[in-house]
KOLRO-146214 format. One record per residue: x, y, z of N, C-alpha, C in turn; residue number from 1. Coordinates in nm, 4 decimals, m for minus. Layout:
# residues N
X, Y, Z, X, Y, Z, X, Y, Z, NUM;
...
***
This chain:
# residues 223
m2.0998, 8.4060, 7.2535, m2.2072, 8.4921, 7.3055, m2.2513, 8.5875, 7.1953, 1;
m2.3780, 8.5990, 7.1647, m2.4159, 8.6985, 7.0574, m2.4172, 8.8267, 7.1131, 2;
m2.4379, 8.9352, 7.0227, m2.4442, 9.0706, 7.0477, m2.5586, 9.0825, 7.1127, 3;
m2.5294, 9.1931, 7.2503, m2.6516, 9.2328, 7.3109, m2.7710, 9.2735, 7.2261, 4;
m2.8816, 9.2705, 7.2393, m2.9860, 9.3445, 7.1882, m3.0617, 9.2558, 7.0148, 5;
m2.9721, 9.1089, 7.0391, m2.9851, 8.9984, 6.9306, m3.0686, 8.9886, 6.8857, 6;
m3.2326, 9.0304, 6.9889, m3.3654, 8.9738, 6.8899, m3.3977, 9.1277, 6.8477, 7;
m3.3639, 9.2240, 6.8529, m3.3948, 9.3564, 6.7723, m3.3521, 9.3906, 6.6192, 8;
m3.2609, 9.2757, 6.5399, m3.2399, 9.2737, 6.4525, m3.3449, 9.1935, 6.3550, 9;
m3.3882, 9.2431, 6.2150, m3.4016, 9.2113, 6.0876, m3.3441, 9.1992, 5.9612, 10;
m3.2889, 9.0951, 5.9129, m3.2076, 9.1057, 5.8040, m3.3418, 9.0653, 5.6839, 11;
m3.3478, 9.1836, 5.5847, m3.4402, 9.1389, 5.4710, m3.3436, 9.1010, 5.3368, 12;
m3.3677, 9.0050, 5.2973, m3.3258, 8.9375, 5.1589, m3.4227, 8.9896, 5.0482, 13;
m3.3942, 9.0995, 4.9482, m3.4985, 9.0798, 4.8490, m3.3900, 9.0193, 4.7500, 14;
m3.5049, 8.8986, 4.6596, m3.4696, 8.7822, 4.5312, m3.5359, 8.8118, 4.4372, 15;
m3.4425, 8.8015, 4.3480, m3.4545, 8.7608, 4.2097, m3.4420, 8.6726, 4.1143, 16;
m3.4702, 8.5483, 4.1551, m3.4097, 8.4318, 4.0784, m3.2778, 8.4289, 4.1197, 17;
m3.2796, 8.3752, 4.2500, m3.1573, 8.3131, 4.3315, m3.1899, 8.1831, 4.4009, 18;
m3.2600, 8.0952, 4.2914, m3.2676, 8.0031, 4.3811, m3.1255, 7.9010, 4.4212, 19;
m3.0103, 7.9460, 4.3262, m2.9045, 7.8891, 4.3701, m2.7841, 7.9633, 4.4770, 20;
m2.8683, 8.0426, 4.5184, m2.7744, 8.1149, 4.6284, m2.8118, 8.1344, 4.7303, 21;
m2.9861, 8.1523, 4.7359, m3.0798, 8.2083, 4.8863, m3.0635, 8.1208, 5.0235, 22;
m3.0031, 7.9856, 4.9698, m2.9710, 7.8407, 5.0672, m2.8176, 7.9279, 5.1245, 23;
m2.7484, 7.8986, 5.0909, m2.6361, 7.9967, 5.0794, m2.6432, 8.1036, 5.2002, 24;
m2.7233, 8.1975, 5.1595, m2.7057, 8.3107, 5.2224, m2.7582, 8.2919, 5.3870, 25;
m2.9346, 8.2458, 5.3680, m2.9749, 8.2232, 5.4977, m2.8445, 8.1218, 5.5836, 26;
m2.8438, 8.0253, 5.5225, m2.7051, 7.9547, 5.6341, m2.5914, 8.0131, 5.6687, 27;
m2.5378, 8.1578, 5.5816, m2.4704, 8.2119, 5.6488, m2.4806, 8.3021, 5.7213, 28;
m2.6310, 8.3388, 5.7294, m2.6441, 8.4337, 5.8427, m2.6893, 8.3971, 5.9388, 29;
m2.7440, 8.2551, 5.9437, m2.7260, 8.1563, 6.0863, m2.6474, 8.1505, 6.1391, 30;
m2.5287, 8.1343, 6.0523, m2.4098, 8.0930, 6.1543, m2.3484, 8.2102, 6.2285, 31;
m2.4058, 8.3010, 6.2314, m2.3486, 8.4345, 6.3087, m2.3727, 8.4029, 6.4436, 32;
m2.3031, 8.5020, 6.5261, m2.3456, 8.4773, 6.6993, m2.4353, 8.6156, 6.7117, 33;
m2.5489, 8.5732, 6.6459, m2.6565, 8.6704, 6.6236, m2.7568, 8.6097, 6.6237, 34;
m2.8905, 8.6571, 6.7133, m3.0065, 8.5883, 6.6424, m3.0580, 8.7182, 6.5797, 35;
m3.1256, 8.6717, 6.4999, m3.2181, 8.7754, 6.4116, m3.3398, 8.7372, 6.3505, 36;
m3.4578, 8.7953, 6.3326, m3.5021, 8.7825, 6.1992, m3.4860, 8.8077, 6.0891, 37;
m3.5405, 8.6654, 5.9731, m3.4762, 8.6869, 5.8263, m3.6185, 8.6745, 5.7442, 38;
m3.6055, 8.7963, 5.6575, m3.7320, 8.7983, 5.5862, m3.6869, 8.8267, 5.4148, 39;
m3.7519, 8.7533, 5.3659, m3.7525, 8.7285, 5.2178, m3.8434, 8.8250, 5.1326, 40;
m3.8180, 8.8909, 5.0267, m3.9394, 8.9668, 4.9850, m3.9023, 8.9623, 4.8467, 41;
m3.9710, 8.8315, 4.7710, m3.9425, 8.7945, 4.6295, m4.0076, 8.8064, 4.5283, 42;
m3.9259, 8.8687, 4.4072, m3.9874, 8.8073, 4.3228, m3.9610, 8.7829, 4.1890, 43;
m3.9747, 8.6621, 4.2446, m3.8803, 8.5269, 4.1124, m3.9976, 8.4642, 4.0514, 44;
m3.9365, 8.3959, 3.9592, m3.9899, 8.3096, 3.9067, m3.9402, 8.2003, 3.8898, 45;
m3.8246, 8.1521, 3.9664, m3.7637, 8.0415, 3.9868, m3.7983, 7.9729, 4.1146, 46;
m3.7674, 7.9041, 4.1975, m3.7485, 7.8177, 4.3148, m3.7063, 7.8525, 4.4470, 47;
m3.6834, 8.0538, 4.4272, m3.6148, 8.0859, 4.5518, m3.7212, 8.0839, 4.6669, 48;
m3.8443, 8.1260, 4.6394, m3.9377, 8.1267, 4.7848, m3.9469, 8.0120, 4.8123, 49;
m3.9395, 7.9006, 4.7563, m3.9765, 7.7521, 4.8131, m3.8549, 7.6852, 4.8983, 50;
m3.7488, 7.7615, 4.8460, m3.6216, 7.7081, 4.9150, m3.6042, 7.7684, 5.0189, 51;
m3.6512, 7.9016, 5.0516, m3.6270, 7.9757, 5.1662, m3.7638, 7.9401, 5.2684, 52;
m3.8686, 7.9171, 5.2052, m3.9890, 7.8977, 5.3039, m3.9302, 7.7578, 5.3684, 53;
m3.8743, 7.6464, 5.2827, m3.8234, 7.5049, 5.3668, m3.6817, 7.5597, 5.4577, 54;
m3.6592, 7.6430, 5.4153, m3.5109, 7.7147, 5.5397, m3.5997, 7.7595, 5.6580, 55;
m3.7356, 7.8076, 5.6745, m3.8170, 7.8140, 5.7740, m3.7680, 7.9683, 5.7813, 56;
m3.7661, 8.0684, 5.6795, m3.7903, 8.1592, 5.6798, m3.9133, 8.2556, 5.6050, 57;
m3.9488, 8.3362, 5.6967, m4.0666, 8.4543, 5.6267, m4.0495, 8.5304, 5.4958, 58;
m4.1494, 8.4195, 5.3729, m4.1459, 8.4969, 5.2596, m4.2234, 8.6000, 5.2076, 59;
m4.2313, 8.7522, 5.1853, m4.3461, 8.7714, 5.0924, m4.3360, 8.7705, 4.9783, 60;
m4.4439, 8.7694, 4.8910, m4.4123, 8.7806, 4.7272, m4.4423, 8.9299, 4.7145, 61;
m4.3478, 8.9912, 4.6469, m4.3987, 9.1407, 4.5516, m4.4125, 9.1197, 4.4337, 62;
m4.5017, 9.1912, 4.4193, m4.4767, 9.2094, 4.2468, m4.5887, 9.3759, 4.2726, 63;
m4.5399, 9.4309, 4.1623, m4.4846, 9.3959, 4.0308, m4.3205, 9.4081, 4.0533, 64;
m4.2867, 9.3598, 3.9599, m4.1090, 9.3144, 3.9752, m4.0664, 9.4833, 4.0030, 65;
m3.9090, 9.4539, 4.0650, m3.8488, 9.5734, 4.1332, m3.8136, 9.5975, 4.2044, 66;
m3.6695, 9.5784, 4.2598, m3.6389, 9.6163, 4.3829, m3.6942, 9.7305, 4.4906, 67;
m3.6746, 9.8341, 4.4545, m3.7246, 9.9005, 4.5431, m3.8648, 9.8898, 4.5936, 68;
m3.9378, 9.8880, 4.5029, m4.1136, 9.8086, 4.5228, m4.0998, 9.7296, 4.6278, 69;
m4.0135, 9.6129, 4.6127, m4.0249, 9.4915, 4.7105, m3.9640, 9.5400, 4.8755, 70;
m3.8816, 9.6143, 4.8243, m3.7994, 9.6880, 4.9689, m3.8823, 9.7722, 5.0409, 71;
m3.9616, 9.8055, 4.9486, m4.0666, 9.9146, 5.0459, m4.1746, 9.8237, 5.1314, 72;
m4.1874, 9.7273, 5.0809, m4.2671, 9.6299, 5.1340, m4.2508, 9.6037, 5.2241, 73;
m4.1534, 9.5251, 5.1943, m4.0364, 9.4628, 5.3434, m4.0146, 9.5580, 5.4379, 74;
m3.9918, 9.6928, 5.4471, m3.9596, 9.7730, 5.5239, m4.0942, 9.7822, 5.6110, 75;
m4.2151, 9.7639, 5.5027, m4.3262, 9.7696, 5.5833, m4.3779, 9.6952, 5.7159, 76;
m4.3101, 9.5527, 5.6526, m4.3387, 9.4700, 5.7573, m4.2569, 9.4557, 5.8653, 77;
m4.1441, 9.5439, 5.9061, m4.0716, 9.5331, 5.9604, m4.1040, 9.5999, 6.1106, 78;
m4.1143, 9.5639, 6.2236, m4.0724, 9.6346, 6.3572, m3.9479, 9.6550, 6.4031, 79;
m3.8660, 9.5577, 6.4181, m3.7718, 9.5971, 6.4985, m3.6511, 9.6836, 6.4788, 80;
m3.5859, 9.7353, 6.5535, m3.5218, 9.8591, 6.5834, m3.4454, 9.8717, 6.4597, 81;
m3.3714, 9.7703, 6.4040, m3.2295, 9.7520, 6.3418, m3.2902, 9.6652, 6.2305, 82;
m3.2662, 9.7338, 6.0798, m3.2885, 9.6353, 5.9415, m3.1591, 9.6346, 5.9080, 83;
m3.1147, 9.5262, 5.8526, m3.0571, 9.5097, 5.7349, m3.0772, 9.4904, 5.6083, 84;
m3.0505, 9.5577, 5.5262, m3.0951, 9.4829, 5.3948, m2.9584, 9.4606, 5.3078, 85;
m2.9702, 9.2884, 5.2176, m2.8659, 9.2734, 5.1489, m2.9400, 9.1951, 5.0812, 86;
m2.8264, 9.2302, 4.9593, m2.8154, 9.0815, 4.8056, m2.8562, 8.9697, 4.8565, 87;
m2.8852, 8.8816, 4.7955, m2.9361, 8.7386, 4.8168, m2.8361, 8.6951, 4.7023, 88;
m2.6861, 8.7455, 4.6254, m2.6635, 8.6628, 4.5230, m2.5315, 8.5798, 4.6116, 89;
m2.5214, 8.5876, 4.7440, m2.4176, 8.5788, 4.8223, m2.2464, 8.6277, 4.7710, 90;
m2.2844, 8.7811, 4.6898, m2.1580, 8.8247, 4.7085, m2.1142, 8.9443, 4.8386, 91;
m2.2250, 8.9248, 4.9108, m2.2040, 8.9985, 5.0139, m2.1920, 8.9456, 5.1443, 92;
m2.0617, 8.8957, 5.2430, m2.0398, 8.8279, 5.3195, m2.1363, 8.8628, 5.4114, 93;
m2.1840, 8.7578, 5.4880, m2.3103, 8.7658, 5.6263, m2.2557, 8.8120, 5.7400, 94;
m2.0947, 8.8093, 5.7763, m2.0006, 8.8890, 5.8954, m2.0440, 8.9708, 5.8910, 95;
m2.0181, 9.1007, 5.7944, m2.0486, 9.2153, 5.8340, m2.1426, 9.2718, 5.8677, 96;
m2.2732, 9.1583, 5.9008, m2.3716, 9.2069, 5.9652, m2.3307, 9.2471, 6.0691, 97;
m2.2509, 9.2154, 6.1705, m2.2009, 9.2395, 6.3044, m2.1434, 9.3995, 6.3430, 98;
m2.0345, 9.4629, 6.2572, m2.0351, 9.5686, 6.2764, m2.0951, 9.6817, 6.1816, 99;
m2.2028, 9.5952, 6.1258, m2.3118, 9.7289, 6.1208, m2.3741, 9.6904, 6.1832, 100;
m2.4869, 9.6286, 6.2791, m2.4979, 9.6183, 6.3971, m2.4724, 9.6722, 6.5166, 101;
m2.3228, 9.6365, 6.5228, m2.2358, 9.7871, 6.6170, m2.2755, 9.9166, 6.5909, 102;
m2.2388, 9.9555, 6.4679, m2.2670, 10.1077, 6.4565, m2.4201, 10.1361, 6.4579, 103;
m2.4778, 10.1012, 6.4365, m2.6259, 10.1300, 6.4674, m2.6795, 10.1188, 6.6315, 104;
m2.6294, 10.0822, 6.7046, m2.6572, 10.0341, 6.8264, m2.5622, 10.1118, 6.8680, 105;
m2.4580, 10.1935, 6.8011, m2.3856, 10.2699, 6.9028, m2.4340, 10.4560, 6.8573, 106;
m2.5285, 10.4297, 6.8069, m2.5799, 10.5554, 6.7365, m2.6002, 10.6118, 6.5753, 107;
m2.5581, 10.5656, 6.4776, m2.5106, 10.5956, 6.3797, m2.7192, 10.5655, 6.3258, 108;
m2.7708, 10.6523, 6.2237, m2.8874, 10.6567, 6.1650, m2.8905, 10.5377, 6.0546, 109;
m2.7443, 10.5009, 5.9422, m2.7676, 10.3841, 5.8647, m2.6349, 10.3339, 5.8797, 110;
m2.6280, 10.2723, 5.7859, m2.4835, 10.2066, 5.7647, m2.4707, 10.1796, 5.6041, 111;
m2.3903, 10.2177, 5.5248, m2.3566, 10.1833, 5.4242, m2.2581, 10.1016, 5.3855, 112;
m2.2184, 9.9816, 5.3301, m2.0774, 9.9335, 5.2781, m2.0055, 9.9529, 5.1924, 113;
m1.9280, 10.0018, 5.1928, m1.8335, 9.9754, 5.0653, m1.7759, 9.8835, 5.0246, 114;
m1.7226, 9.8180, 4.8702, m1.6401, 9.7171, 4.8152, m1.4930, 9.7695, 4.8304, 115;
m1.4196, 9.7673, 4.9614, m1.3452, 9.8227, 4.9528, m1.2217, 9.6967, 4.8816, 116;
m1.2832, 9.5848, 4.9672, m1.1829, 9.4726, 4.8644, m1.2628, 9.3885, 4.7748, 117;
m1.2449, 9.3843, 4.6738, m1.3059, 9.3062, 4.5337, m1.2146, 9.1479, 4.5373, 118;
m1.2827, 9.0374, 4.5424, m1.1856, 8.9197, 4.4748, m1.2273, 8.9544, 4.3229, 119;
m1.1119, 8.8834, 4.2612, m1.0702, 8.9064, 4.1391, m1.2247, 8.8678, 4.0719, 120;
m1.2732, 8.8953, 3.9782, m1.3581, 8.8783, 3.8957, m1.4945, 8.8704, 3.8748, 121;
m1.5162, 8.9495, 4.0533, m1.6410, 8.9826, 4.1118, m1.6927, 9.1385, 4.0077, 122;
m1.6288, 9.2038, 4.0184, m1.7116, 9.3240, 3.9247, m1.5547, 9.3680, 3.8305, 123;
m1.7173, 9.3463, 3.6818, m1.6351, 9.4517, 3.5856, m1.5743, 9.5599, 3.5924, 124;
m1.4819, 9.5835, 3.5174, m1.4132, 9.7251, 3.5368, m1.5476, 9.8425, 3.4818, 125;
m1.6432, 9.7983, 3.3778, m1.7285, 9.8820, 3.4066, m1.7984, 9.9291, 3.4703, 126;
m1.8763, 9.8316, 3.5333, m1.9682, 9.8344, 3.6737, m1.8882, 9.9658, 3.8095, 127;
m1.7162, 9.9060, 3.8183, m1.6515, 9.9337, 3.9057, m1.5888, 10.1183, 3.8982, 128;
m1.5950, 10.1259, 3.7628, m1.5670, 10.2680, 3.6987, m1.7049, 10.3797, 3.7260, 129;
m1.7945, 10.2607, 3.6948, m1.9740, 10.3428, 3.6711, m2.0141, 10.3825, 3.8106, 130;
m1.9814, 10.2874, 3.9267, m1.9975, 10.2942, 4.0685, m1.9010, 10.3961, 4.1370, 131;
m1.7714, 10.4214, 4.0843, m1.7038, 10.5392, 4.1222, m1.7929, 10.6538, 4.0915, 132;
m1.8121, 10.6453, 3.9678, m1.8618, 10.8107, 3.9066, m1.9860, 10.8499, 3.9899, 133;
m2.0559, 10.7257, 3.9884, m2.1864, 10.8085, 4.0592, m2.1599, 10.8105, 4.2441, 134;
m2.0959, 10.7492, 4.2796, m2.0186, 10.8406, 4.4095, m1.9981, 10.9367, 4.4268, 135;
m1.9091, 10.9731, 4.3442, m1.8527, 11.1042, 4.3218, m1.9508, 11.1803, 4.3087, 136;
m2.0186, 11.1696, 4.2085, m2.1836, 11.2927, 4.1887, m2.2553, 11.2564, 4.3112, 137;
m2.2782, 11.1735, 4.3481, m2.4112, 11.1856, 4.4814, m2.2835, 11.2348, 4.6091, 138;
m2.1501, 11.2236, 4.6031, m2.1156, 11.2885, 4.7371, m2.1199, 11.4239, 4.6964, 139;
m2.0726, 11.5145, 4.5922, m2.1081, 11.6553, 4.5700, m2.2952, 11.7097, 4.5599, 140;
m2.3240, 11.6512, 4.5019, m2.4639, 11.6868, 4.5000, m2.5388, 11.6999, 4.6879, 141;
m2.5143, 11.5891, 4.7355, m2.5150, 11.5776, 4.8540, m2.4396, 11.6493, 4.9446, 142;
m2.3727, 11.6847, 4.9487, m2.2221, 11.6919, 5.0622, m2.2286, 11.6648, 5.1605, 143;
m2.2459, 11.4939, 5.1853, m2.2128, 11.3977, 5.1938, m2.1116, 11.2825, 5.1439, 144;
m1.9829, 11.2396, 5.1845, m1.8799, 11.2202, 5.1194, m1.9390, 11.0251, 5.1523, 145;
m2.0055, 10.9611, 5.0189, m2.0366, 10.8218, 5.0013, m1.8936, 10.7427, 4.9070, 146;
m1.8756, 10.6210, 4.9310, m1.7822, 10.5556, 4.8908, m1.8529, 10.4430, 4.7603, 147;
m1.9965, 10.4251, 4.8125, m2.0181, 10.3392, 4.7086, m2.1486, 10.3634, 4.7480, 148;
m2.2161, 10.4228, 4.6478, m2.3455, 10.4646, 4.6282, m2.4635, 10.3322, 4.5926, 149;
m2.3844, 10.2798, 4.5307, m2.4938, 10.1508, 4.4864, m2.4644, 9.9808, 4.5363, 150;
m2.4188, 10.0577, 4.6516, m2.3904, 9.9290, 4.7513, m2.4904, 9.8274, 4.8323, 151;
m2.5374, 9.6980, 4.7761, m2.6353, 9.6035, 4.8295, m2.6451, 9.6034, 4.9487, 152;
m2.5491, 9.6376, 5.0509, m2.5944, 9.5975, 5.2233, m2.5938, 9.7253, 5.2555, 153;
m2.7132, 9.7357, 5.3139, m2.6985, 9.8832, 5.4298, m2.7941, 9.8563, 5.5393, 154;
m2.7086, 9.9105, 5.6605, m2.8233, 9.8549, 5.7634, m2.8918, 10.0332, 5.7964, 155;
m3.0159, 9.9906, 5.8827, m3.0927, 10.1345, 5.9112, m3.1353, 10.0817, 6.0231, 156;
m3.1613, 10.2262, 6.1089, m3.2633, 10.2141, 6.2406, m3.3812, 10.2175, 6.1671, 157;
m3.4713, 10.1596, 6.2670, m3.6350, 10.1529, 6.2096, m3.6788, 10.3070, 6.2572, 158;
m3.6420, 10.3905, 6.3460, m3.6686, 10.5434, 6.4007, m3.5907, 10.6133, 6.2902, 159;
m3.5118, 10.5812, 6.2249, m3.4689, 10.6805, 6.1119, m3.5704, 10.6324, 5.9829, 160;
m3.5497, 10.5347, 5.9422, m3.6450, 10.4795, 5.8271, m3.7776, 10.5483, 5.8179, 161;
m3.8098, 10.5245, 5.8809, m3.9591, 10.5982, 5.8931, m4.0228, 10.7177, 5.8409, 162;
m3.9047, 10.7924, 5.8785, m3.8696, 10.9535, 5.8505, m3.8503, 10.8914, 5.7277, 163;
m3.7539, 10.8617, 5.6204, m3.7387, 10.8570, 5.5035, m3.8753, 10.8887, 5.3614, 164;
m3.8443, 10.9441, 5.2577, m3.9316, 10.9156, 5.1556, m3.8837, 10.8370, 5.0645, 165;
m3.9388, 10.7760, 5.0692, m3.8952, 10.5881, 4.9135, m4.0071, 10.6006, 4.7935, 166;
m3.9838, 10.6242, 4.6884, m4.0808, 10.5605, 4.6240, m4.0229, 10.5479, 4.5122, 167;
m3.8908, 10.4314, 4.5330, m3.8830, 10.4011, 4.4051, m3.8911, 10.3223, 4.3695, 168;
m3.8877, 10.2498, 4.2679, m3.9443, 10.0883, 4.2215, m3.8807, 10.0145, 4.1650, 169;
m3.7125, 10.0769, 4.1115, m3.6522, 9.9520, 4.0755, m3.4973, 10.0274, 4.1821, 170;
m3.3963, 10.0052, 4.0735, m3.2683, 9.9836, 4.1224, m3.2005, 10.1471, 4.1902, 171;
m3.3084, 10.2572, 4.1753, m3.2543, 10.3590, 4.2391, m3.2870, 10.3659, 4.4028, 172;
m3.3290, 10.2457, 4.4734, m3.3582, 10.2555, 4.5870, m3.2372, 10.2680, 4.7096, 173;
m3.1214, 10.2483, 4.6677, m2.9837, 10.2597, 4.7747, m2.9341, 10.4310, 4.7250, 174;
m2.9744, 10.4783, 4.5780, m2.9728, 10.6200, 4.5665, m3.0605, 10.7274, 4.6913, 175;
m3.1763, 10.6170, 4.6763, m3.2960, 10.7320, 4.7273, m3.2606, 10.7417, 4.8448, 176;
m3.1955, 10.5834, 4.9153, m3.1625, 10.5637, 5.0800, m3.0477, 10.6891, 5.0990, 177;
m2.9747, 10.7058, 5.0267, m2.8162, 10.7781, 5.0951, m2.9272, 10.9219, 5.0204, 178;
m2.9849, 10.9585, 4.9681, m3.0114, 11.0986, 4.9044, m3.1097, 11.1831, 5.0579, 179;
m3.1739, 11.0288, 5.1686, m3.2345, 11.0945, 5.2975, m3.1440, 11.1250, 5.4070, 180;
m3.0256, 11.1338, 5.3736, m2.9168, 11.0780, 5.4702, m2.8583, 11.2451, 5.5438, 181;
m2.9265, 11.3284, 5.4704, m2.8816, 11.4903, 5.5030, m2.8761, 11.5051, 5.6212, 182;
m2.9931, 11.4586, 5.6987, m3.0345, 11.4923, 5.8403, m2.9746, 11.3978, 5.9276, 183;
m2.8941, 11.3186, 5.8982, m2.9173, 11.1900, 6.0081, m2.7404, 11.1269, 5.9532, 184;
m2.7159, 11.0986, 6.0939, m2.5526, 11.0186, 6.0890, m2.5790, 10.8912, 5.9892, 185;
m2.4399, 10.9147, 5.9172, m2.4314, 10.8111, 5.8288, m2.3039, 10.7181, 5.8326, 186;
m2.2842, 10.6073, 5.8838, m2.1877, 10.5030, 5.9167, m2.1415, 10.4422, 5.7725, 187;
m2.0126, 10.4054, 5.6962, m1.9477, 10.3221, 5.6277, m1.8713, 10.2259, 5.6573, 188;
m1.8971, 10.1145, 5.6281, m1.8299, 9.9847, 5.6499, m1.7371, 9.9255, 5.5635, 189;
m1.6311, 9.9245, 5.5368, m1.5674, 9.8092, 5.4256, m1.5585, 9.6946, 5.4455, 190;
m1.6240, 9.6464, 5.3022, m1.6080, 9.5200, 5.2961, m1.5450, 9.3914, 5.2018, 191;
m1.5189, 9.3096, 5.2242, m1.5143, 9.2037, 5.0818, m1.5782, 9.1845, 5.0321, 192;
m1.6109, 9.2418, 4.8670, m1.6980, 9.2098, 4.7911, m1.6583, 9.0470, 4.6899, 193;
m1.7318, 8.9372, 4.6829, m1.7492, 8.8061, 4.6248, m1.7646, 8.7756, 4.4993, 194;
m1.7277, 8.6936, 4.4083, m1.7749, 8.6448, 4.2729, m1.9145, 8.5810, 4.3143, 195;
m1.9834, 8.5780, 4.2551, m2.1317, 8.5336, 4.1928, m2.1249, 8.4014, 4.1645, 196;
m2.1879, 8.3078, 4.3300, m2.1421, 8.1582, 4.2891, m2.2088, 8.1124, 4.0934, 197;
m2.2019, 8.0137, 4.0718, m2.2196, 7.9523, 3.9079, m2.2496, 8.0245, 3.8326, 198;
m2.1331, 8.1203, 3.8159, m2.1368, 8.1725, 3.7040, m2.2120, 8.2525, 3.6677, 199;
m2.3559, 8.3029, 3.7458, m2.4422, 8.4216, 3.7442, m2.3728, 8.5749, 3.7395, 200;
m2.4575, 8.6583, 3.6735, m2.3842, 8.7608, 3.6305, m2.4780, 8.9385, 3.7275, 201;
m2.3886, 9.0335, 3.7455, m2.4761, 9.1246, 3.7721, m2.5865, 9.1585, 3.6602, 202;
m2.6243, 9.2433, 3.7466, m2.8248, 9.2096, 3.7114, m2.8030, 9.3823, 3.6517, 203;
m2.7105, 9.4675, 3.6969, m2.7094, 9.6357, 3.6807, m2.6775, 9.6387, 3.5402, 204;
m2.6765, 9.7309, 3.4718, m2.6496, 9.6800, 3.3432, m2.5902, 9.8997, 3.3341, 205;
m2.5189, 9.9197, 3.2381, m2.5041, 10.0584, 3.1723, m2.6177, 10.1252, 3.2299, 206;
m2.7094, 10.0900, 3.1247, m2.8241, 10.2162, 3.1360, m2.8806, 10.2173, 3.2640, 207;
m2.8646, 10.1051, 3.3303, m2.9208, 10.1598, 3.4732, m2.8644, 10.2508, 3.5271, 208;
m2.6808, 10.2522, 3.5402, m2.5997, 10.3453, 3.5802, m2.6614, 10.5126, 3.5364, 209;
m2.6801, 10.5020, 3.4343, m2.7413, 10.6502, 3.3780, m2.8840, 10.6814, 3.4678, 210;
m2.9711, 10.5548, 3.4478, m3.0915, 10.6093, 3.5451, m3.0428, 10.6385, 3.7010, 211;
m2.9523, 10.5583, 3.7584, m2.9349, 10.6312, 3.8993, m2.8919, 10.7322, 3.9207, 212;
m2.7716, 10.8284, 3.8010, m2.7224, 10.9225, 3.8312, m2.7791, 11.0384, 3.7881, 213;
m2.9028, 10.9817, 3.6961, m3.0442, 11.0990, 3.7073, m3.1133, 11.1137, 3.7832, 214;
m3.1414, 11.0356, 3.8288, m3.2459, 10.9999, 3.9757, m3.1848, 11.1101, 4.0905, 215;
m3.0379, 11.0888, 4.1369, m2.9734, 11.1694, 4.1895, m3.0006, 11.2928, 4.1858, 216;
m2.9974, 11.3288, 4.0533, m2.9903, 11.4926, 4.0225, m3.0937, 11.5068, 4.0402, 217;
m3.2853, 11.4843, 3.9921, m3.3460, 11.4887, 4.0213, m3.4000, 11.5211, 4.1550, 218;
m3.3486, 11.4243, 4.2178, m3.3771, 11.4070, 4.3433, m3.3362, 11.5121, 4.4205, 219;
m3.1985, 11.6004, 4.3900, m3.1969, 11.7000, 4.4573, m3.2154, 11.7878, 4.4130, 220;
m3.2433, 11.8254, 4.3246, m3.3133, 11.9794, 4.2199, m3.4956, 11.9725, 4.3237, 221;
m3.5465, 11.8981, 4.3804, m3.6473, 11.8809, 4.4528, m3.7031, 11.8869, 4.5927, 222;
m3.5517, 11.8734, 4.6587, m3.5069, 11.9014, 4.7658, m3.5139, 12.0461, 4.8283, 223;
***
């Protein structure tokens, strides 16, 4: 039996040249005892919208390239009550859609995940060091106590979203999400974080780490 309230969910996929994982992901969020909508908001230059439009899911194209750009999009097109948004590189298991789901439906404004378990060789010790630190600064800056600031899945009500201000255009967009989070309950989930099927590598690199944990400060010197 799926979770009450099954067709009020949206799970958005934004891609980046995943056309070897986006097959992947949509089939595992089929197989949930969930129905949902799944919306794609790409932009590749590989094979991922063609593989997901024959999965018989809703693609848009963004450009110009950028996560957050494309997320704002997607958010646009979105109605129903409950988004999810996650990775498309399938290191983020499709289960835990379920109890963020729960917590949103039992009140909570978003949901954030944490990597609380890593398989071996899913993230560098840099990545994993760089993702502590800026925790640490966005939970003081904030005071808000976050576990993983630059965490790919977070679910939101569409009545909290709304309220939000976004305008960012690449990888500080899960900064900007937890930096609206002052006013409004904030849910954490742990999860198993995955290796990167064939050998694909994260996309975050150093200097991005530096742009999010400016963005941060920024962001609240404005506040």
């Amino acid at each position: 039996m799926g979770i009450e309230m099954e067709s009020s969910l949206t799970v958005i996929l934004p891609t980046l040249n995943e056309e070897q994982t986006i097959g992947l992901v949509i089939d595992e969020i089929r197989s949930l005892p969930v129905h949902c909508g799944i919306l794609v908001v790409d932009s590749s230059t590989d094979d991922t919208s063609d593989i997901a439009t024959k999965k018989g899911v809703r693609v848009i194209r963004a450009f110009p390239l950028g996560k957050g750009h494309a997320m704002r999009i997607g958010f646009g097109e979105v109605a129903t009550p409950y988004i999810i948004m996650m990775d498309s590189d399938f290191t983020y298991p499709a289960i835990y859609i379920l109890p963020i789901l729960k917590k949103l439906m039992g009140g909570y404004d978003a949901v954030v995940t944490y990597r609380k378990w890593k398989v071996s060789g899913s993230m560098t010790f840099t990545n994993a060091f760089g993702n502590k630190v800026l925790s640490k600064l966005a939970s003081r800056l904030y005071g808000i106590e976050v576990r993983d600031v630059c965490s790919g899945m977070w679910g939101l009500s569409k009545e909290a979203l709304d309220k939000f201000t976004l305008k960012s255009s690449e990888f500080t967009l899960e900064a900007e999400l937890f930096s609206n989070m002052a006013e409004y309950k904030l849910g954490q989930e742990p999860i198993v974080y995955r290796c990167r099927p064939y050998g694909s590598k994260a996309k975050l690199k150093v200097w991005d780490g530096f742009k999010i944990g400016w963005f941060l400060i920024k962001k609240k010197w404005k506040q």
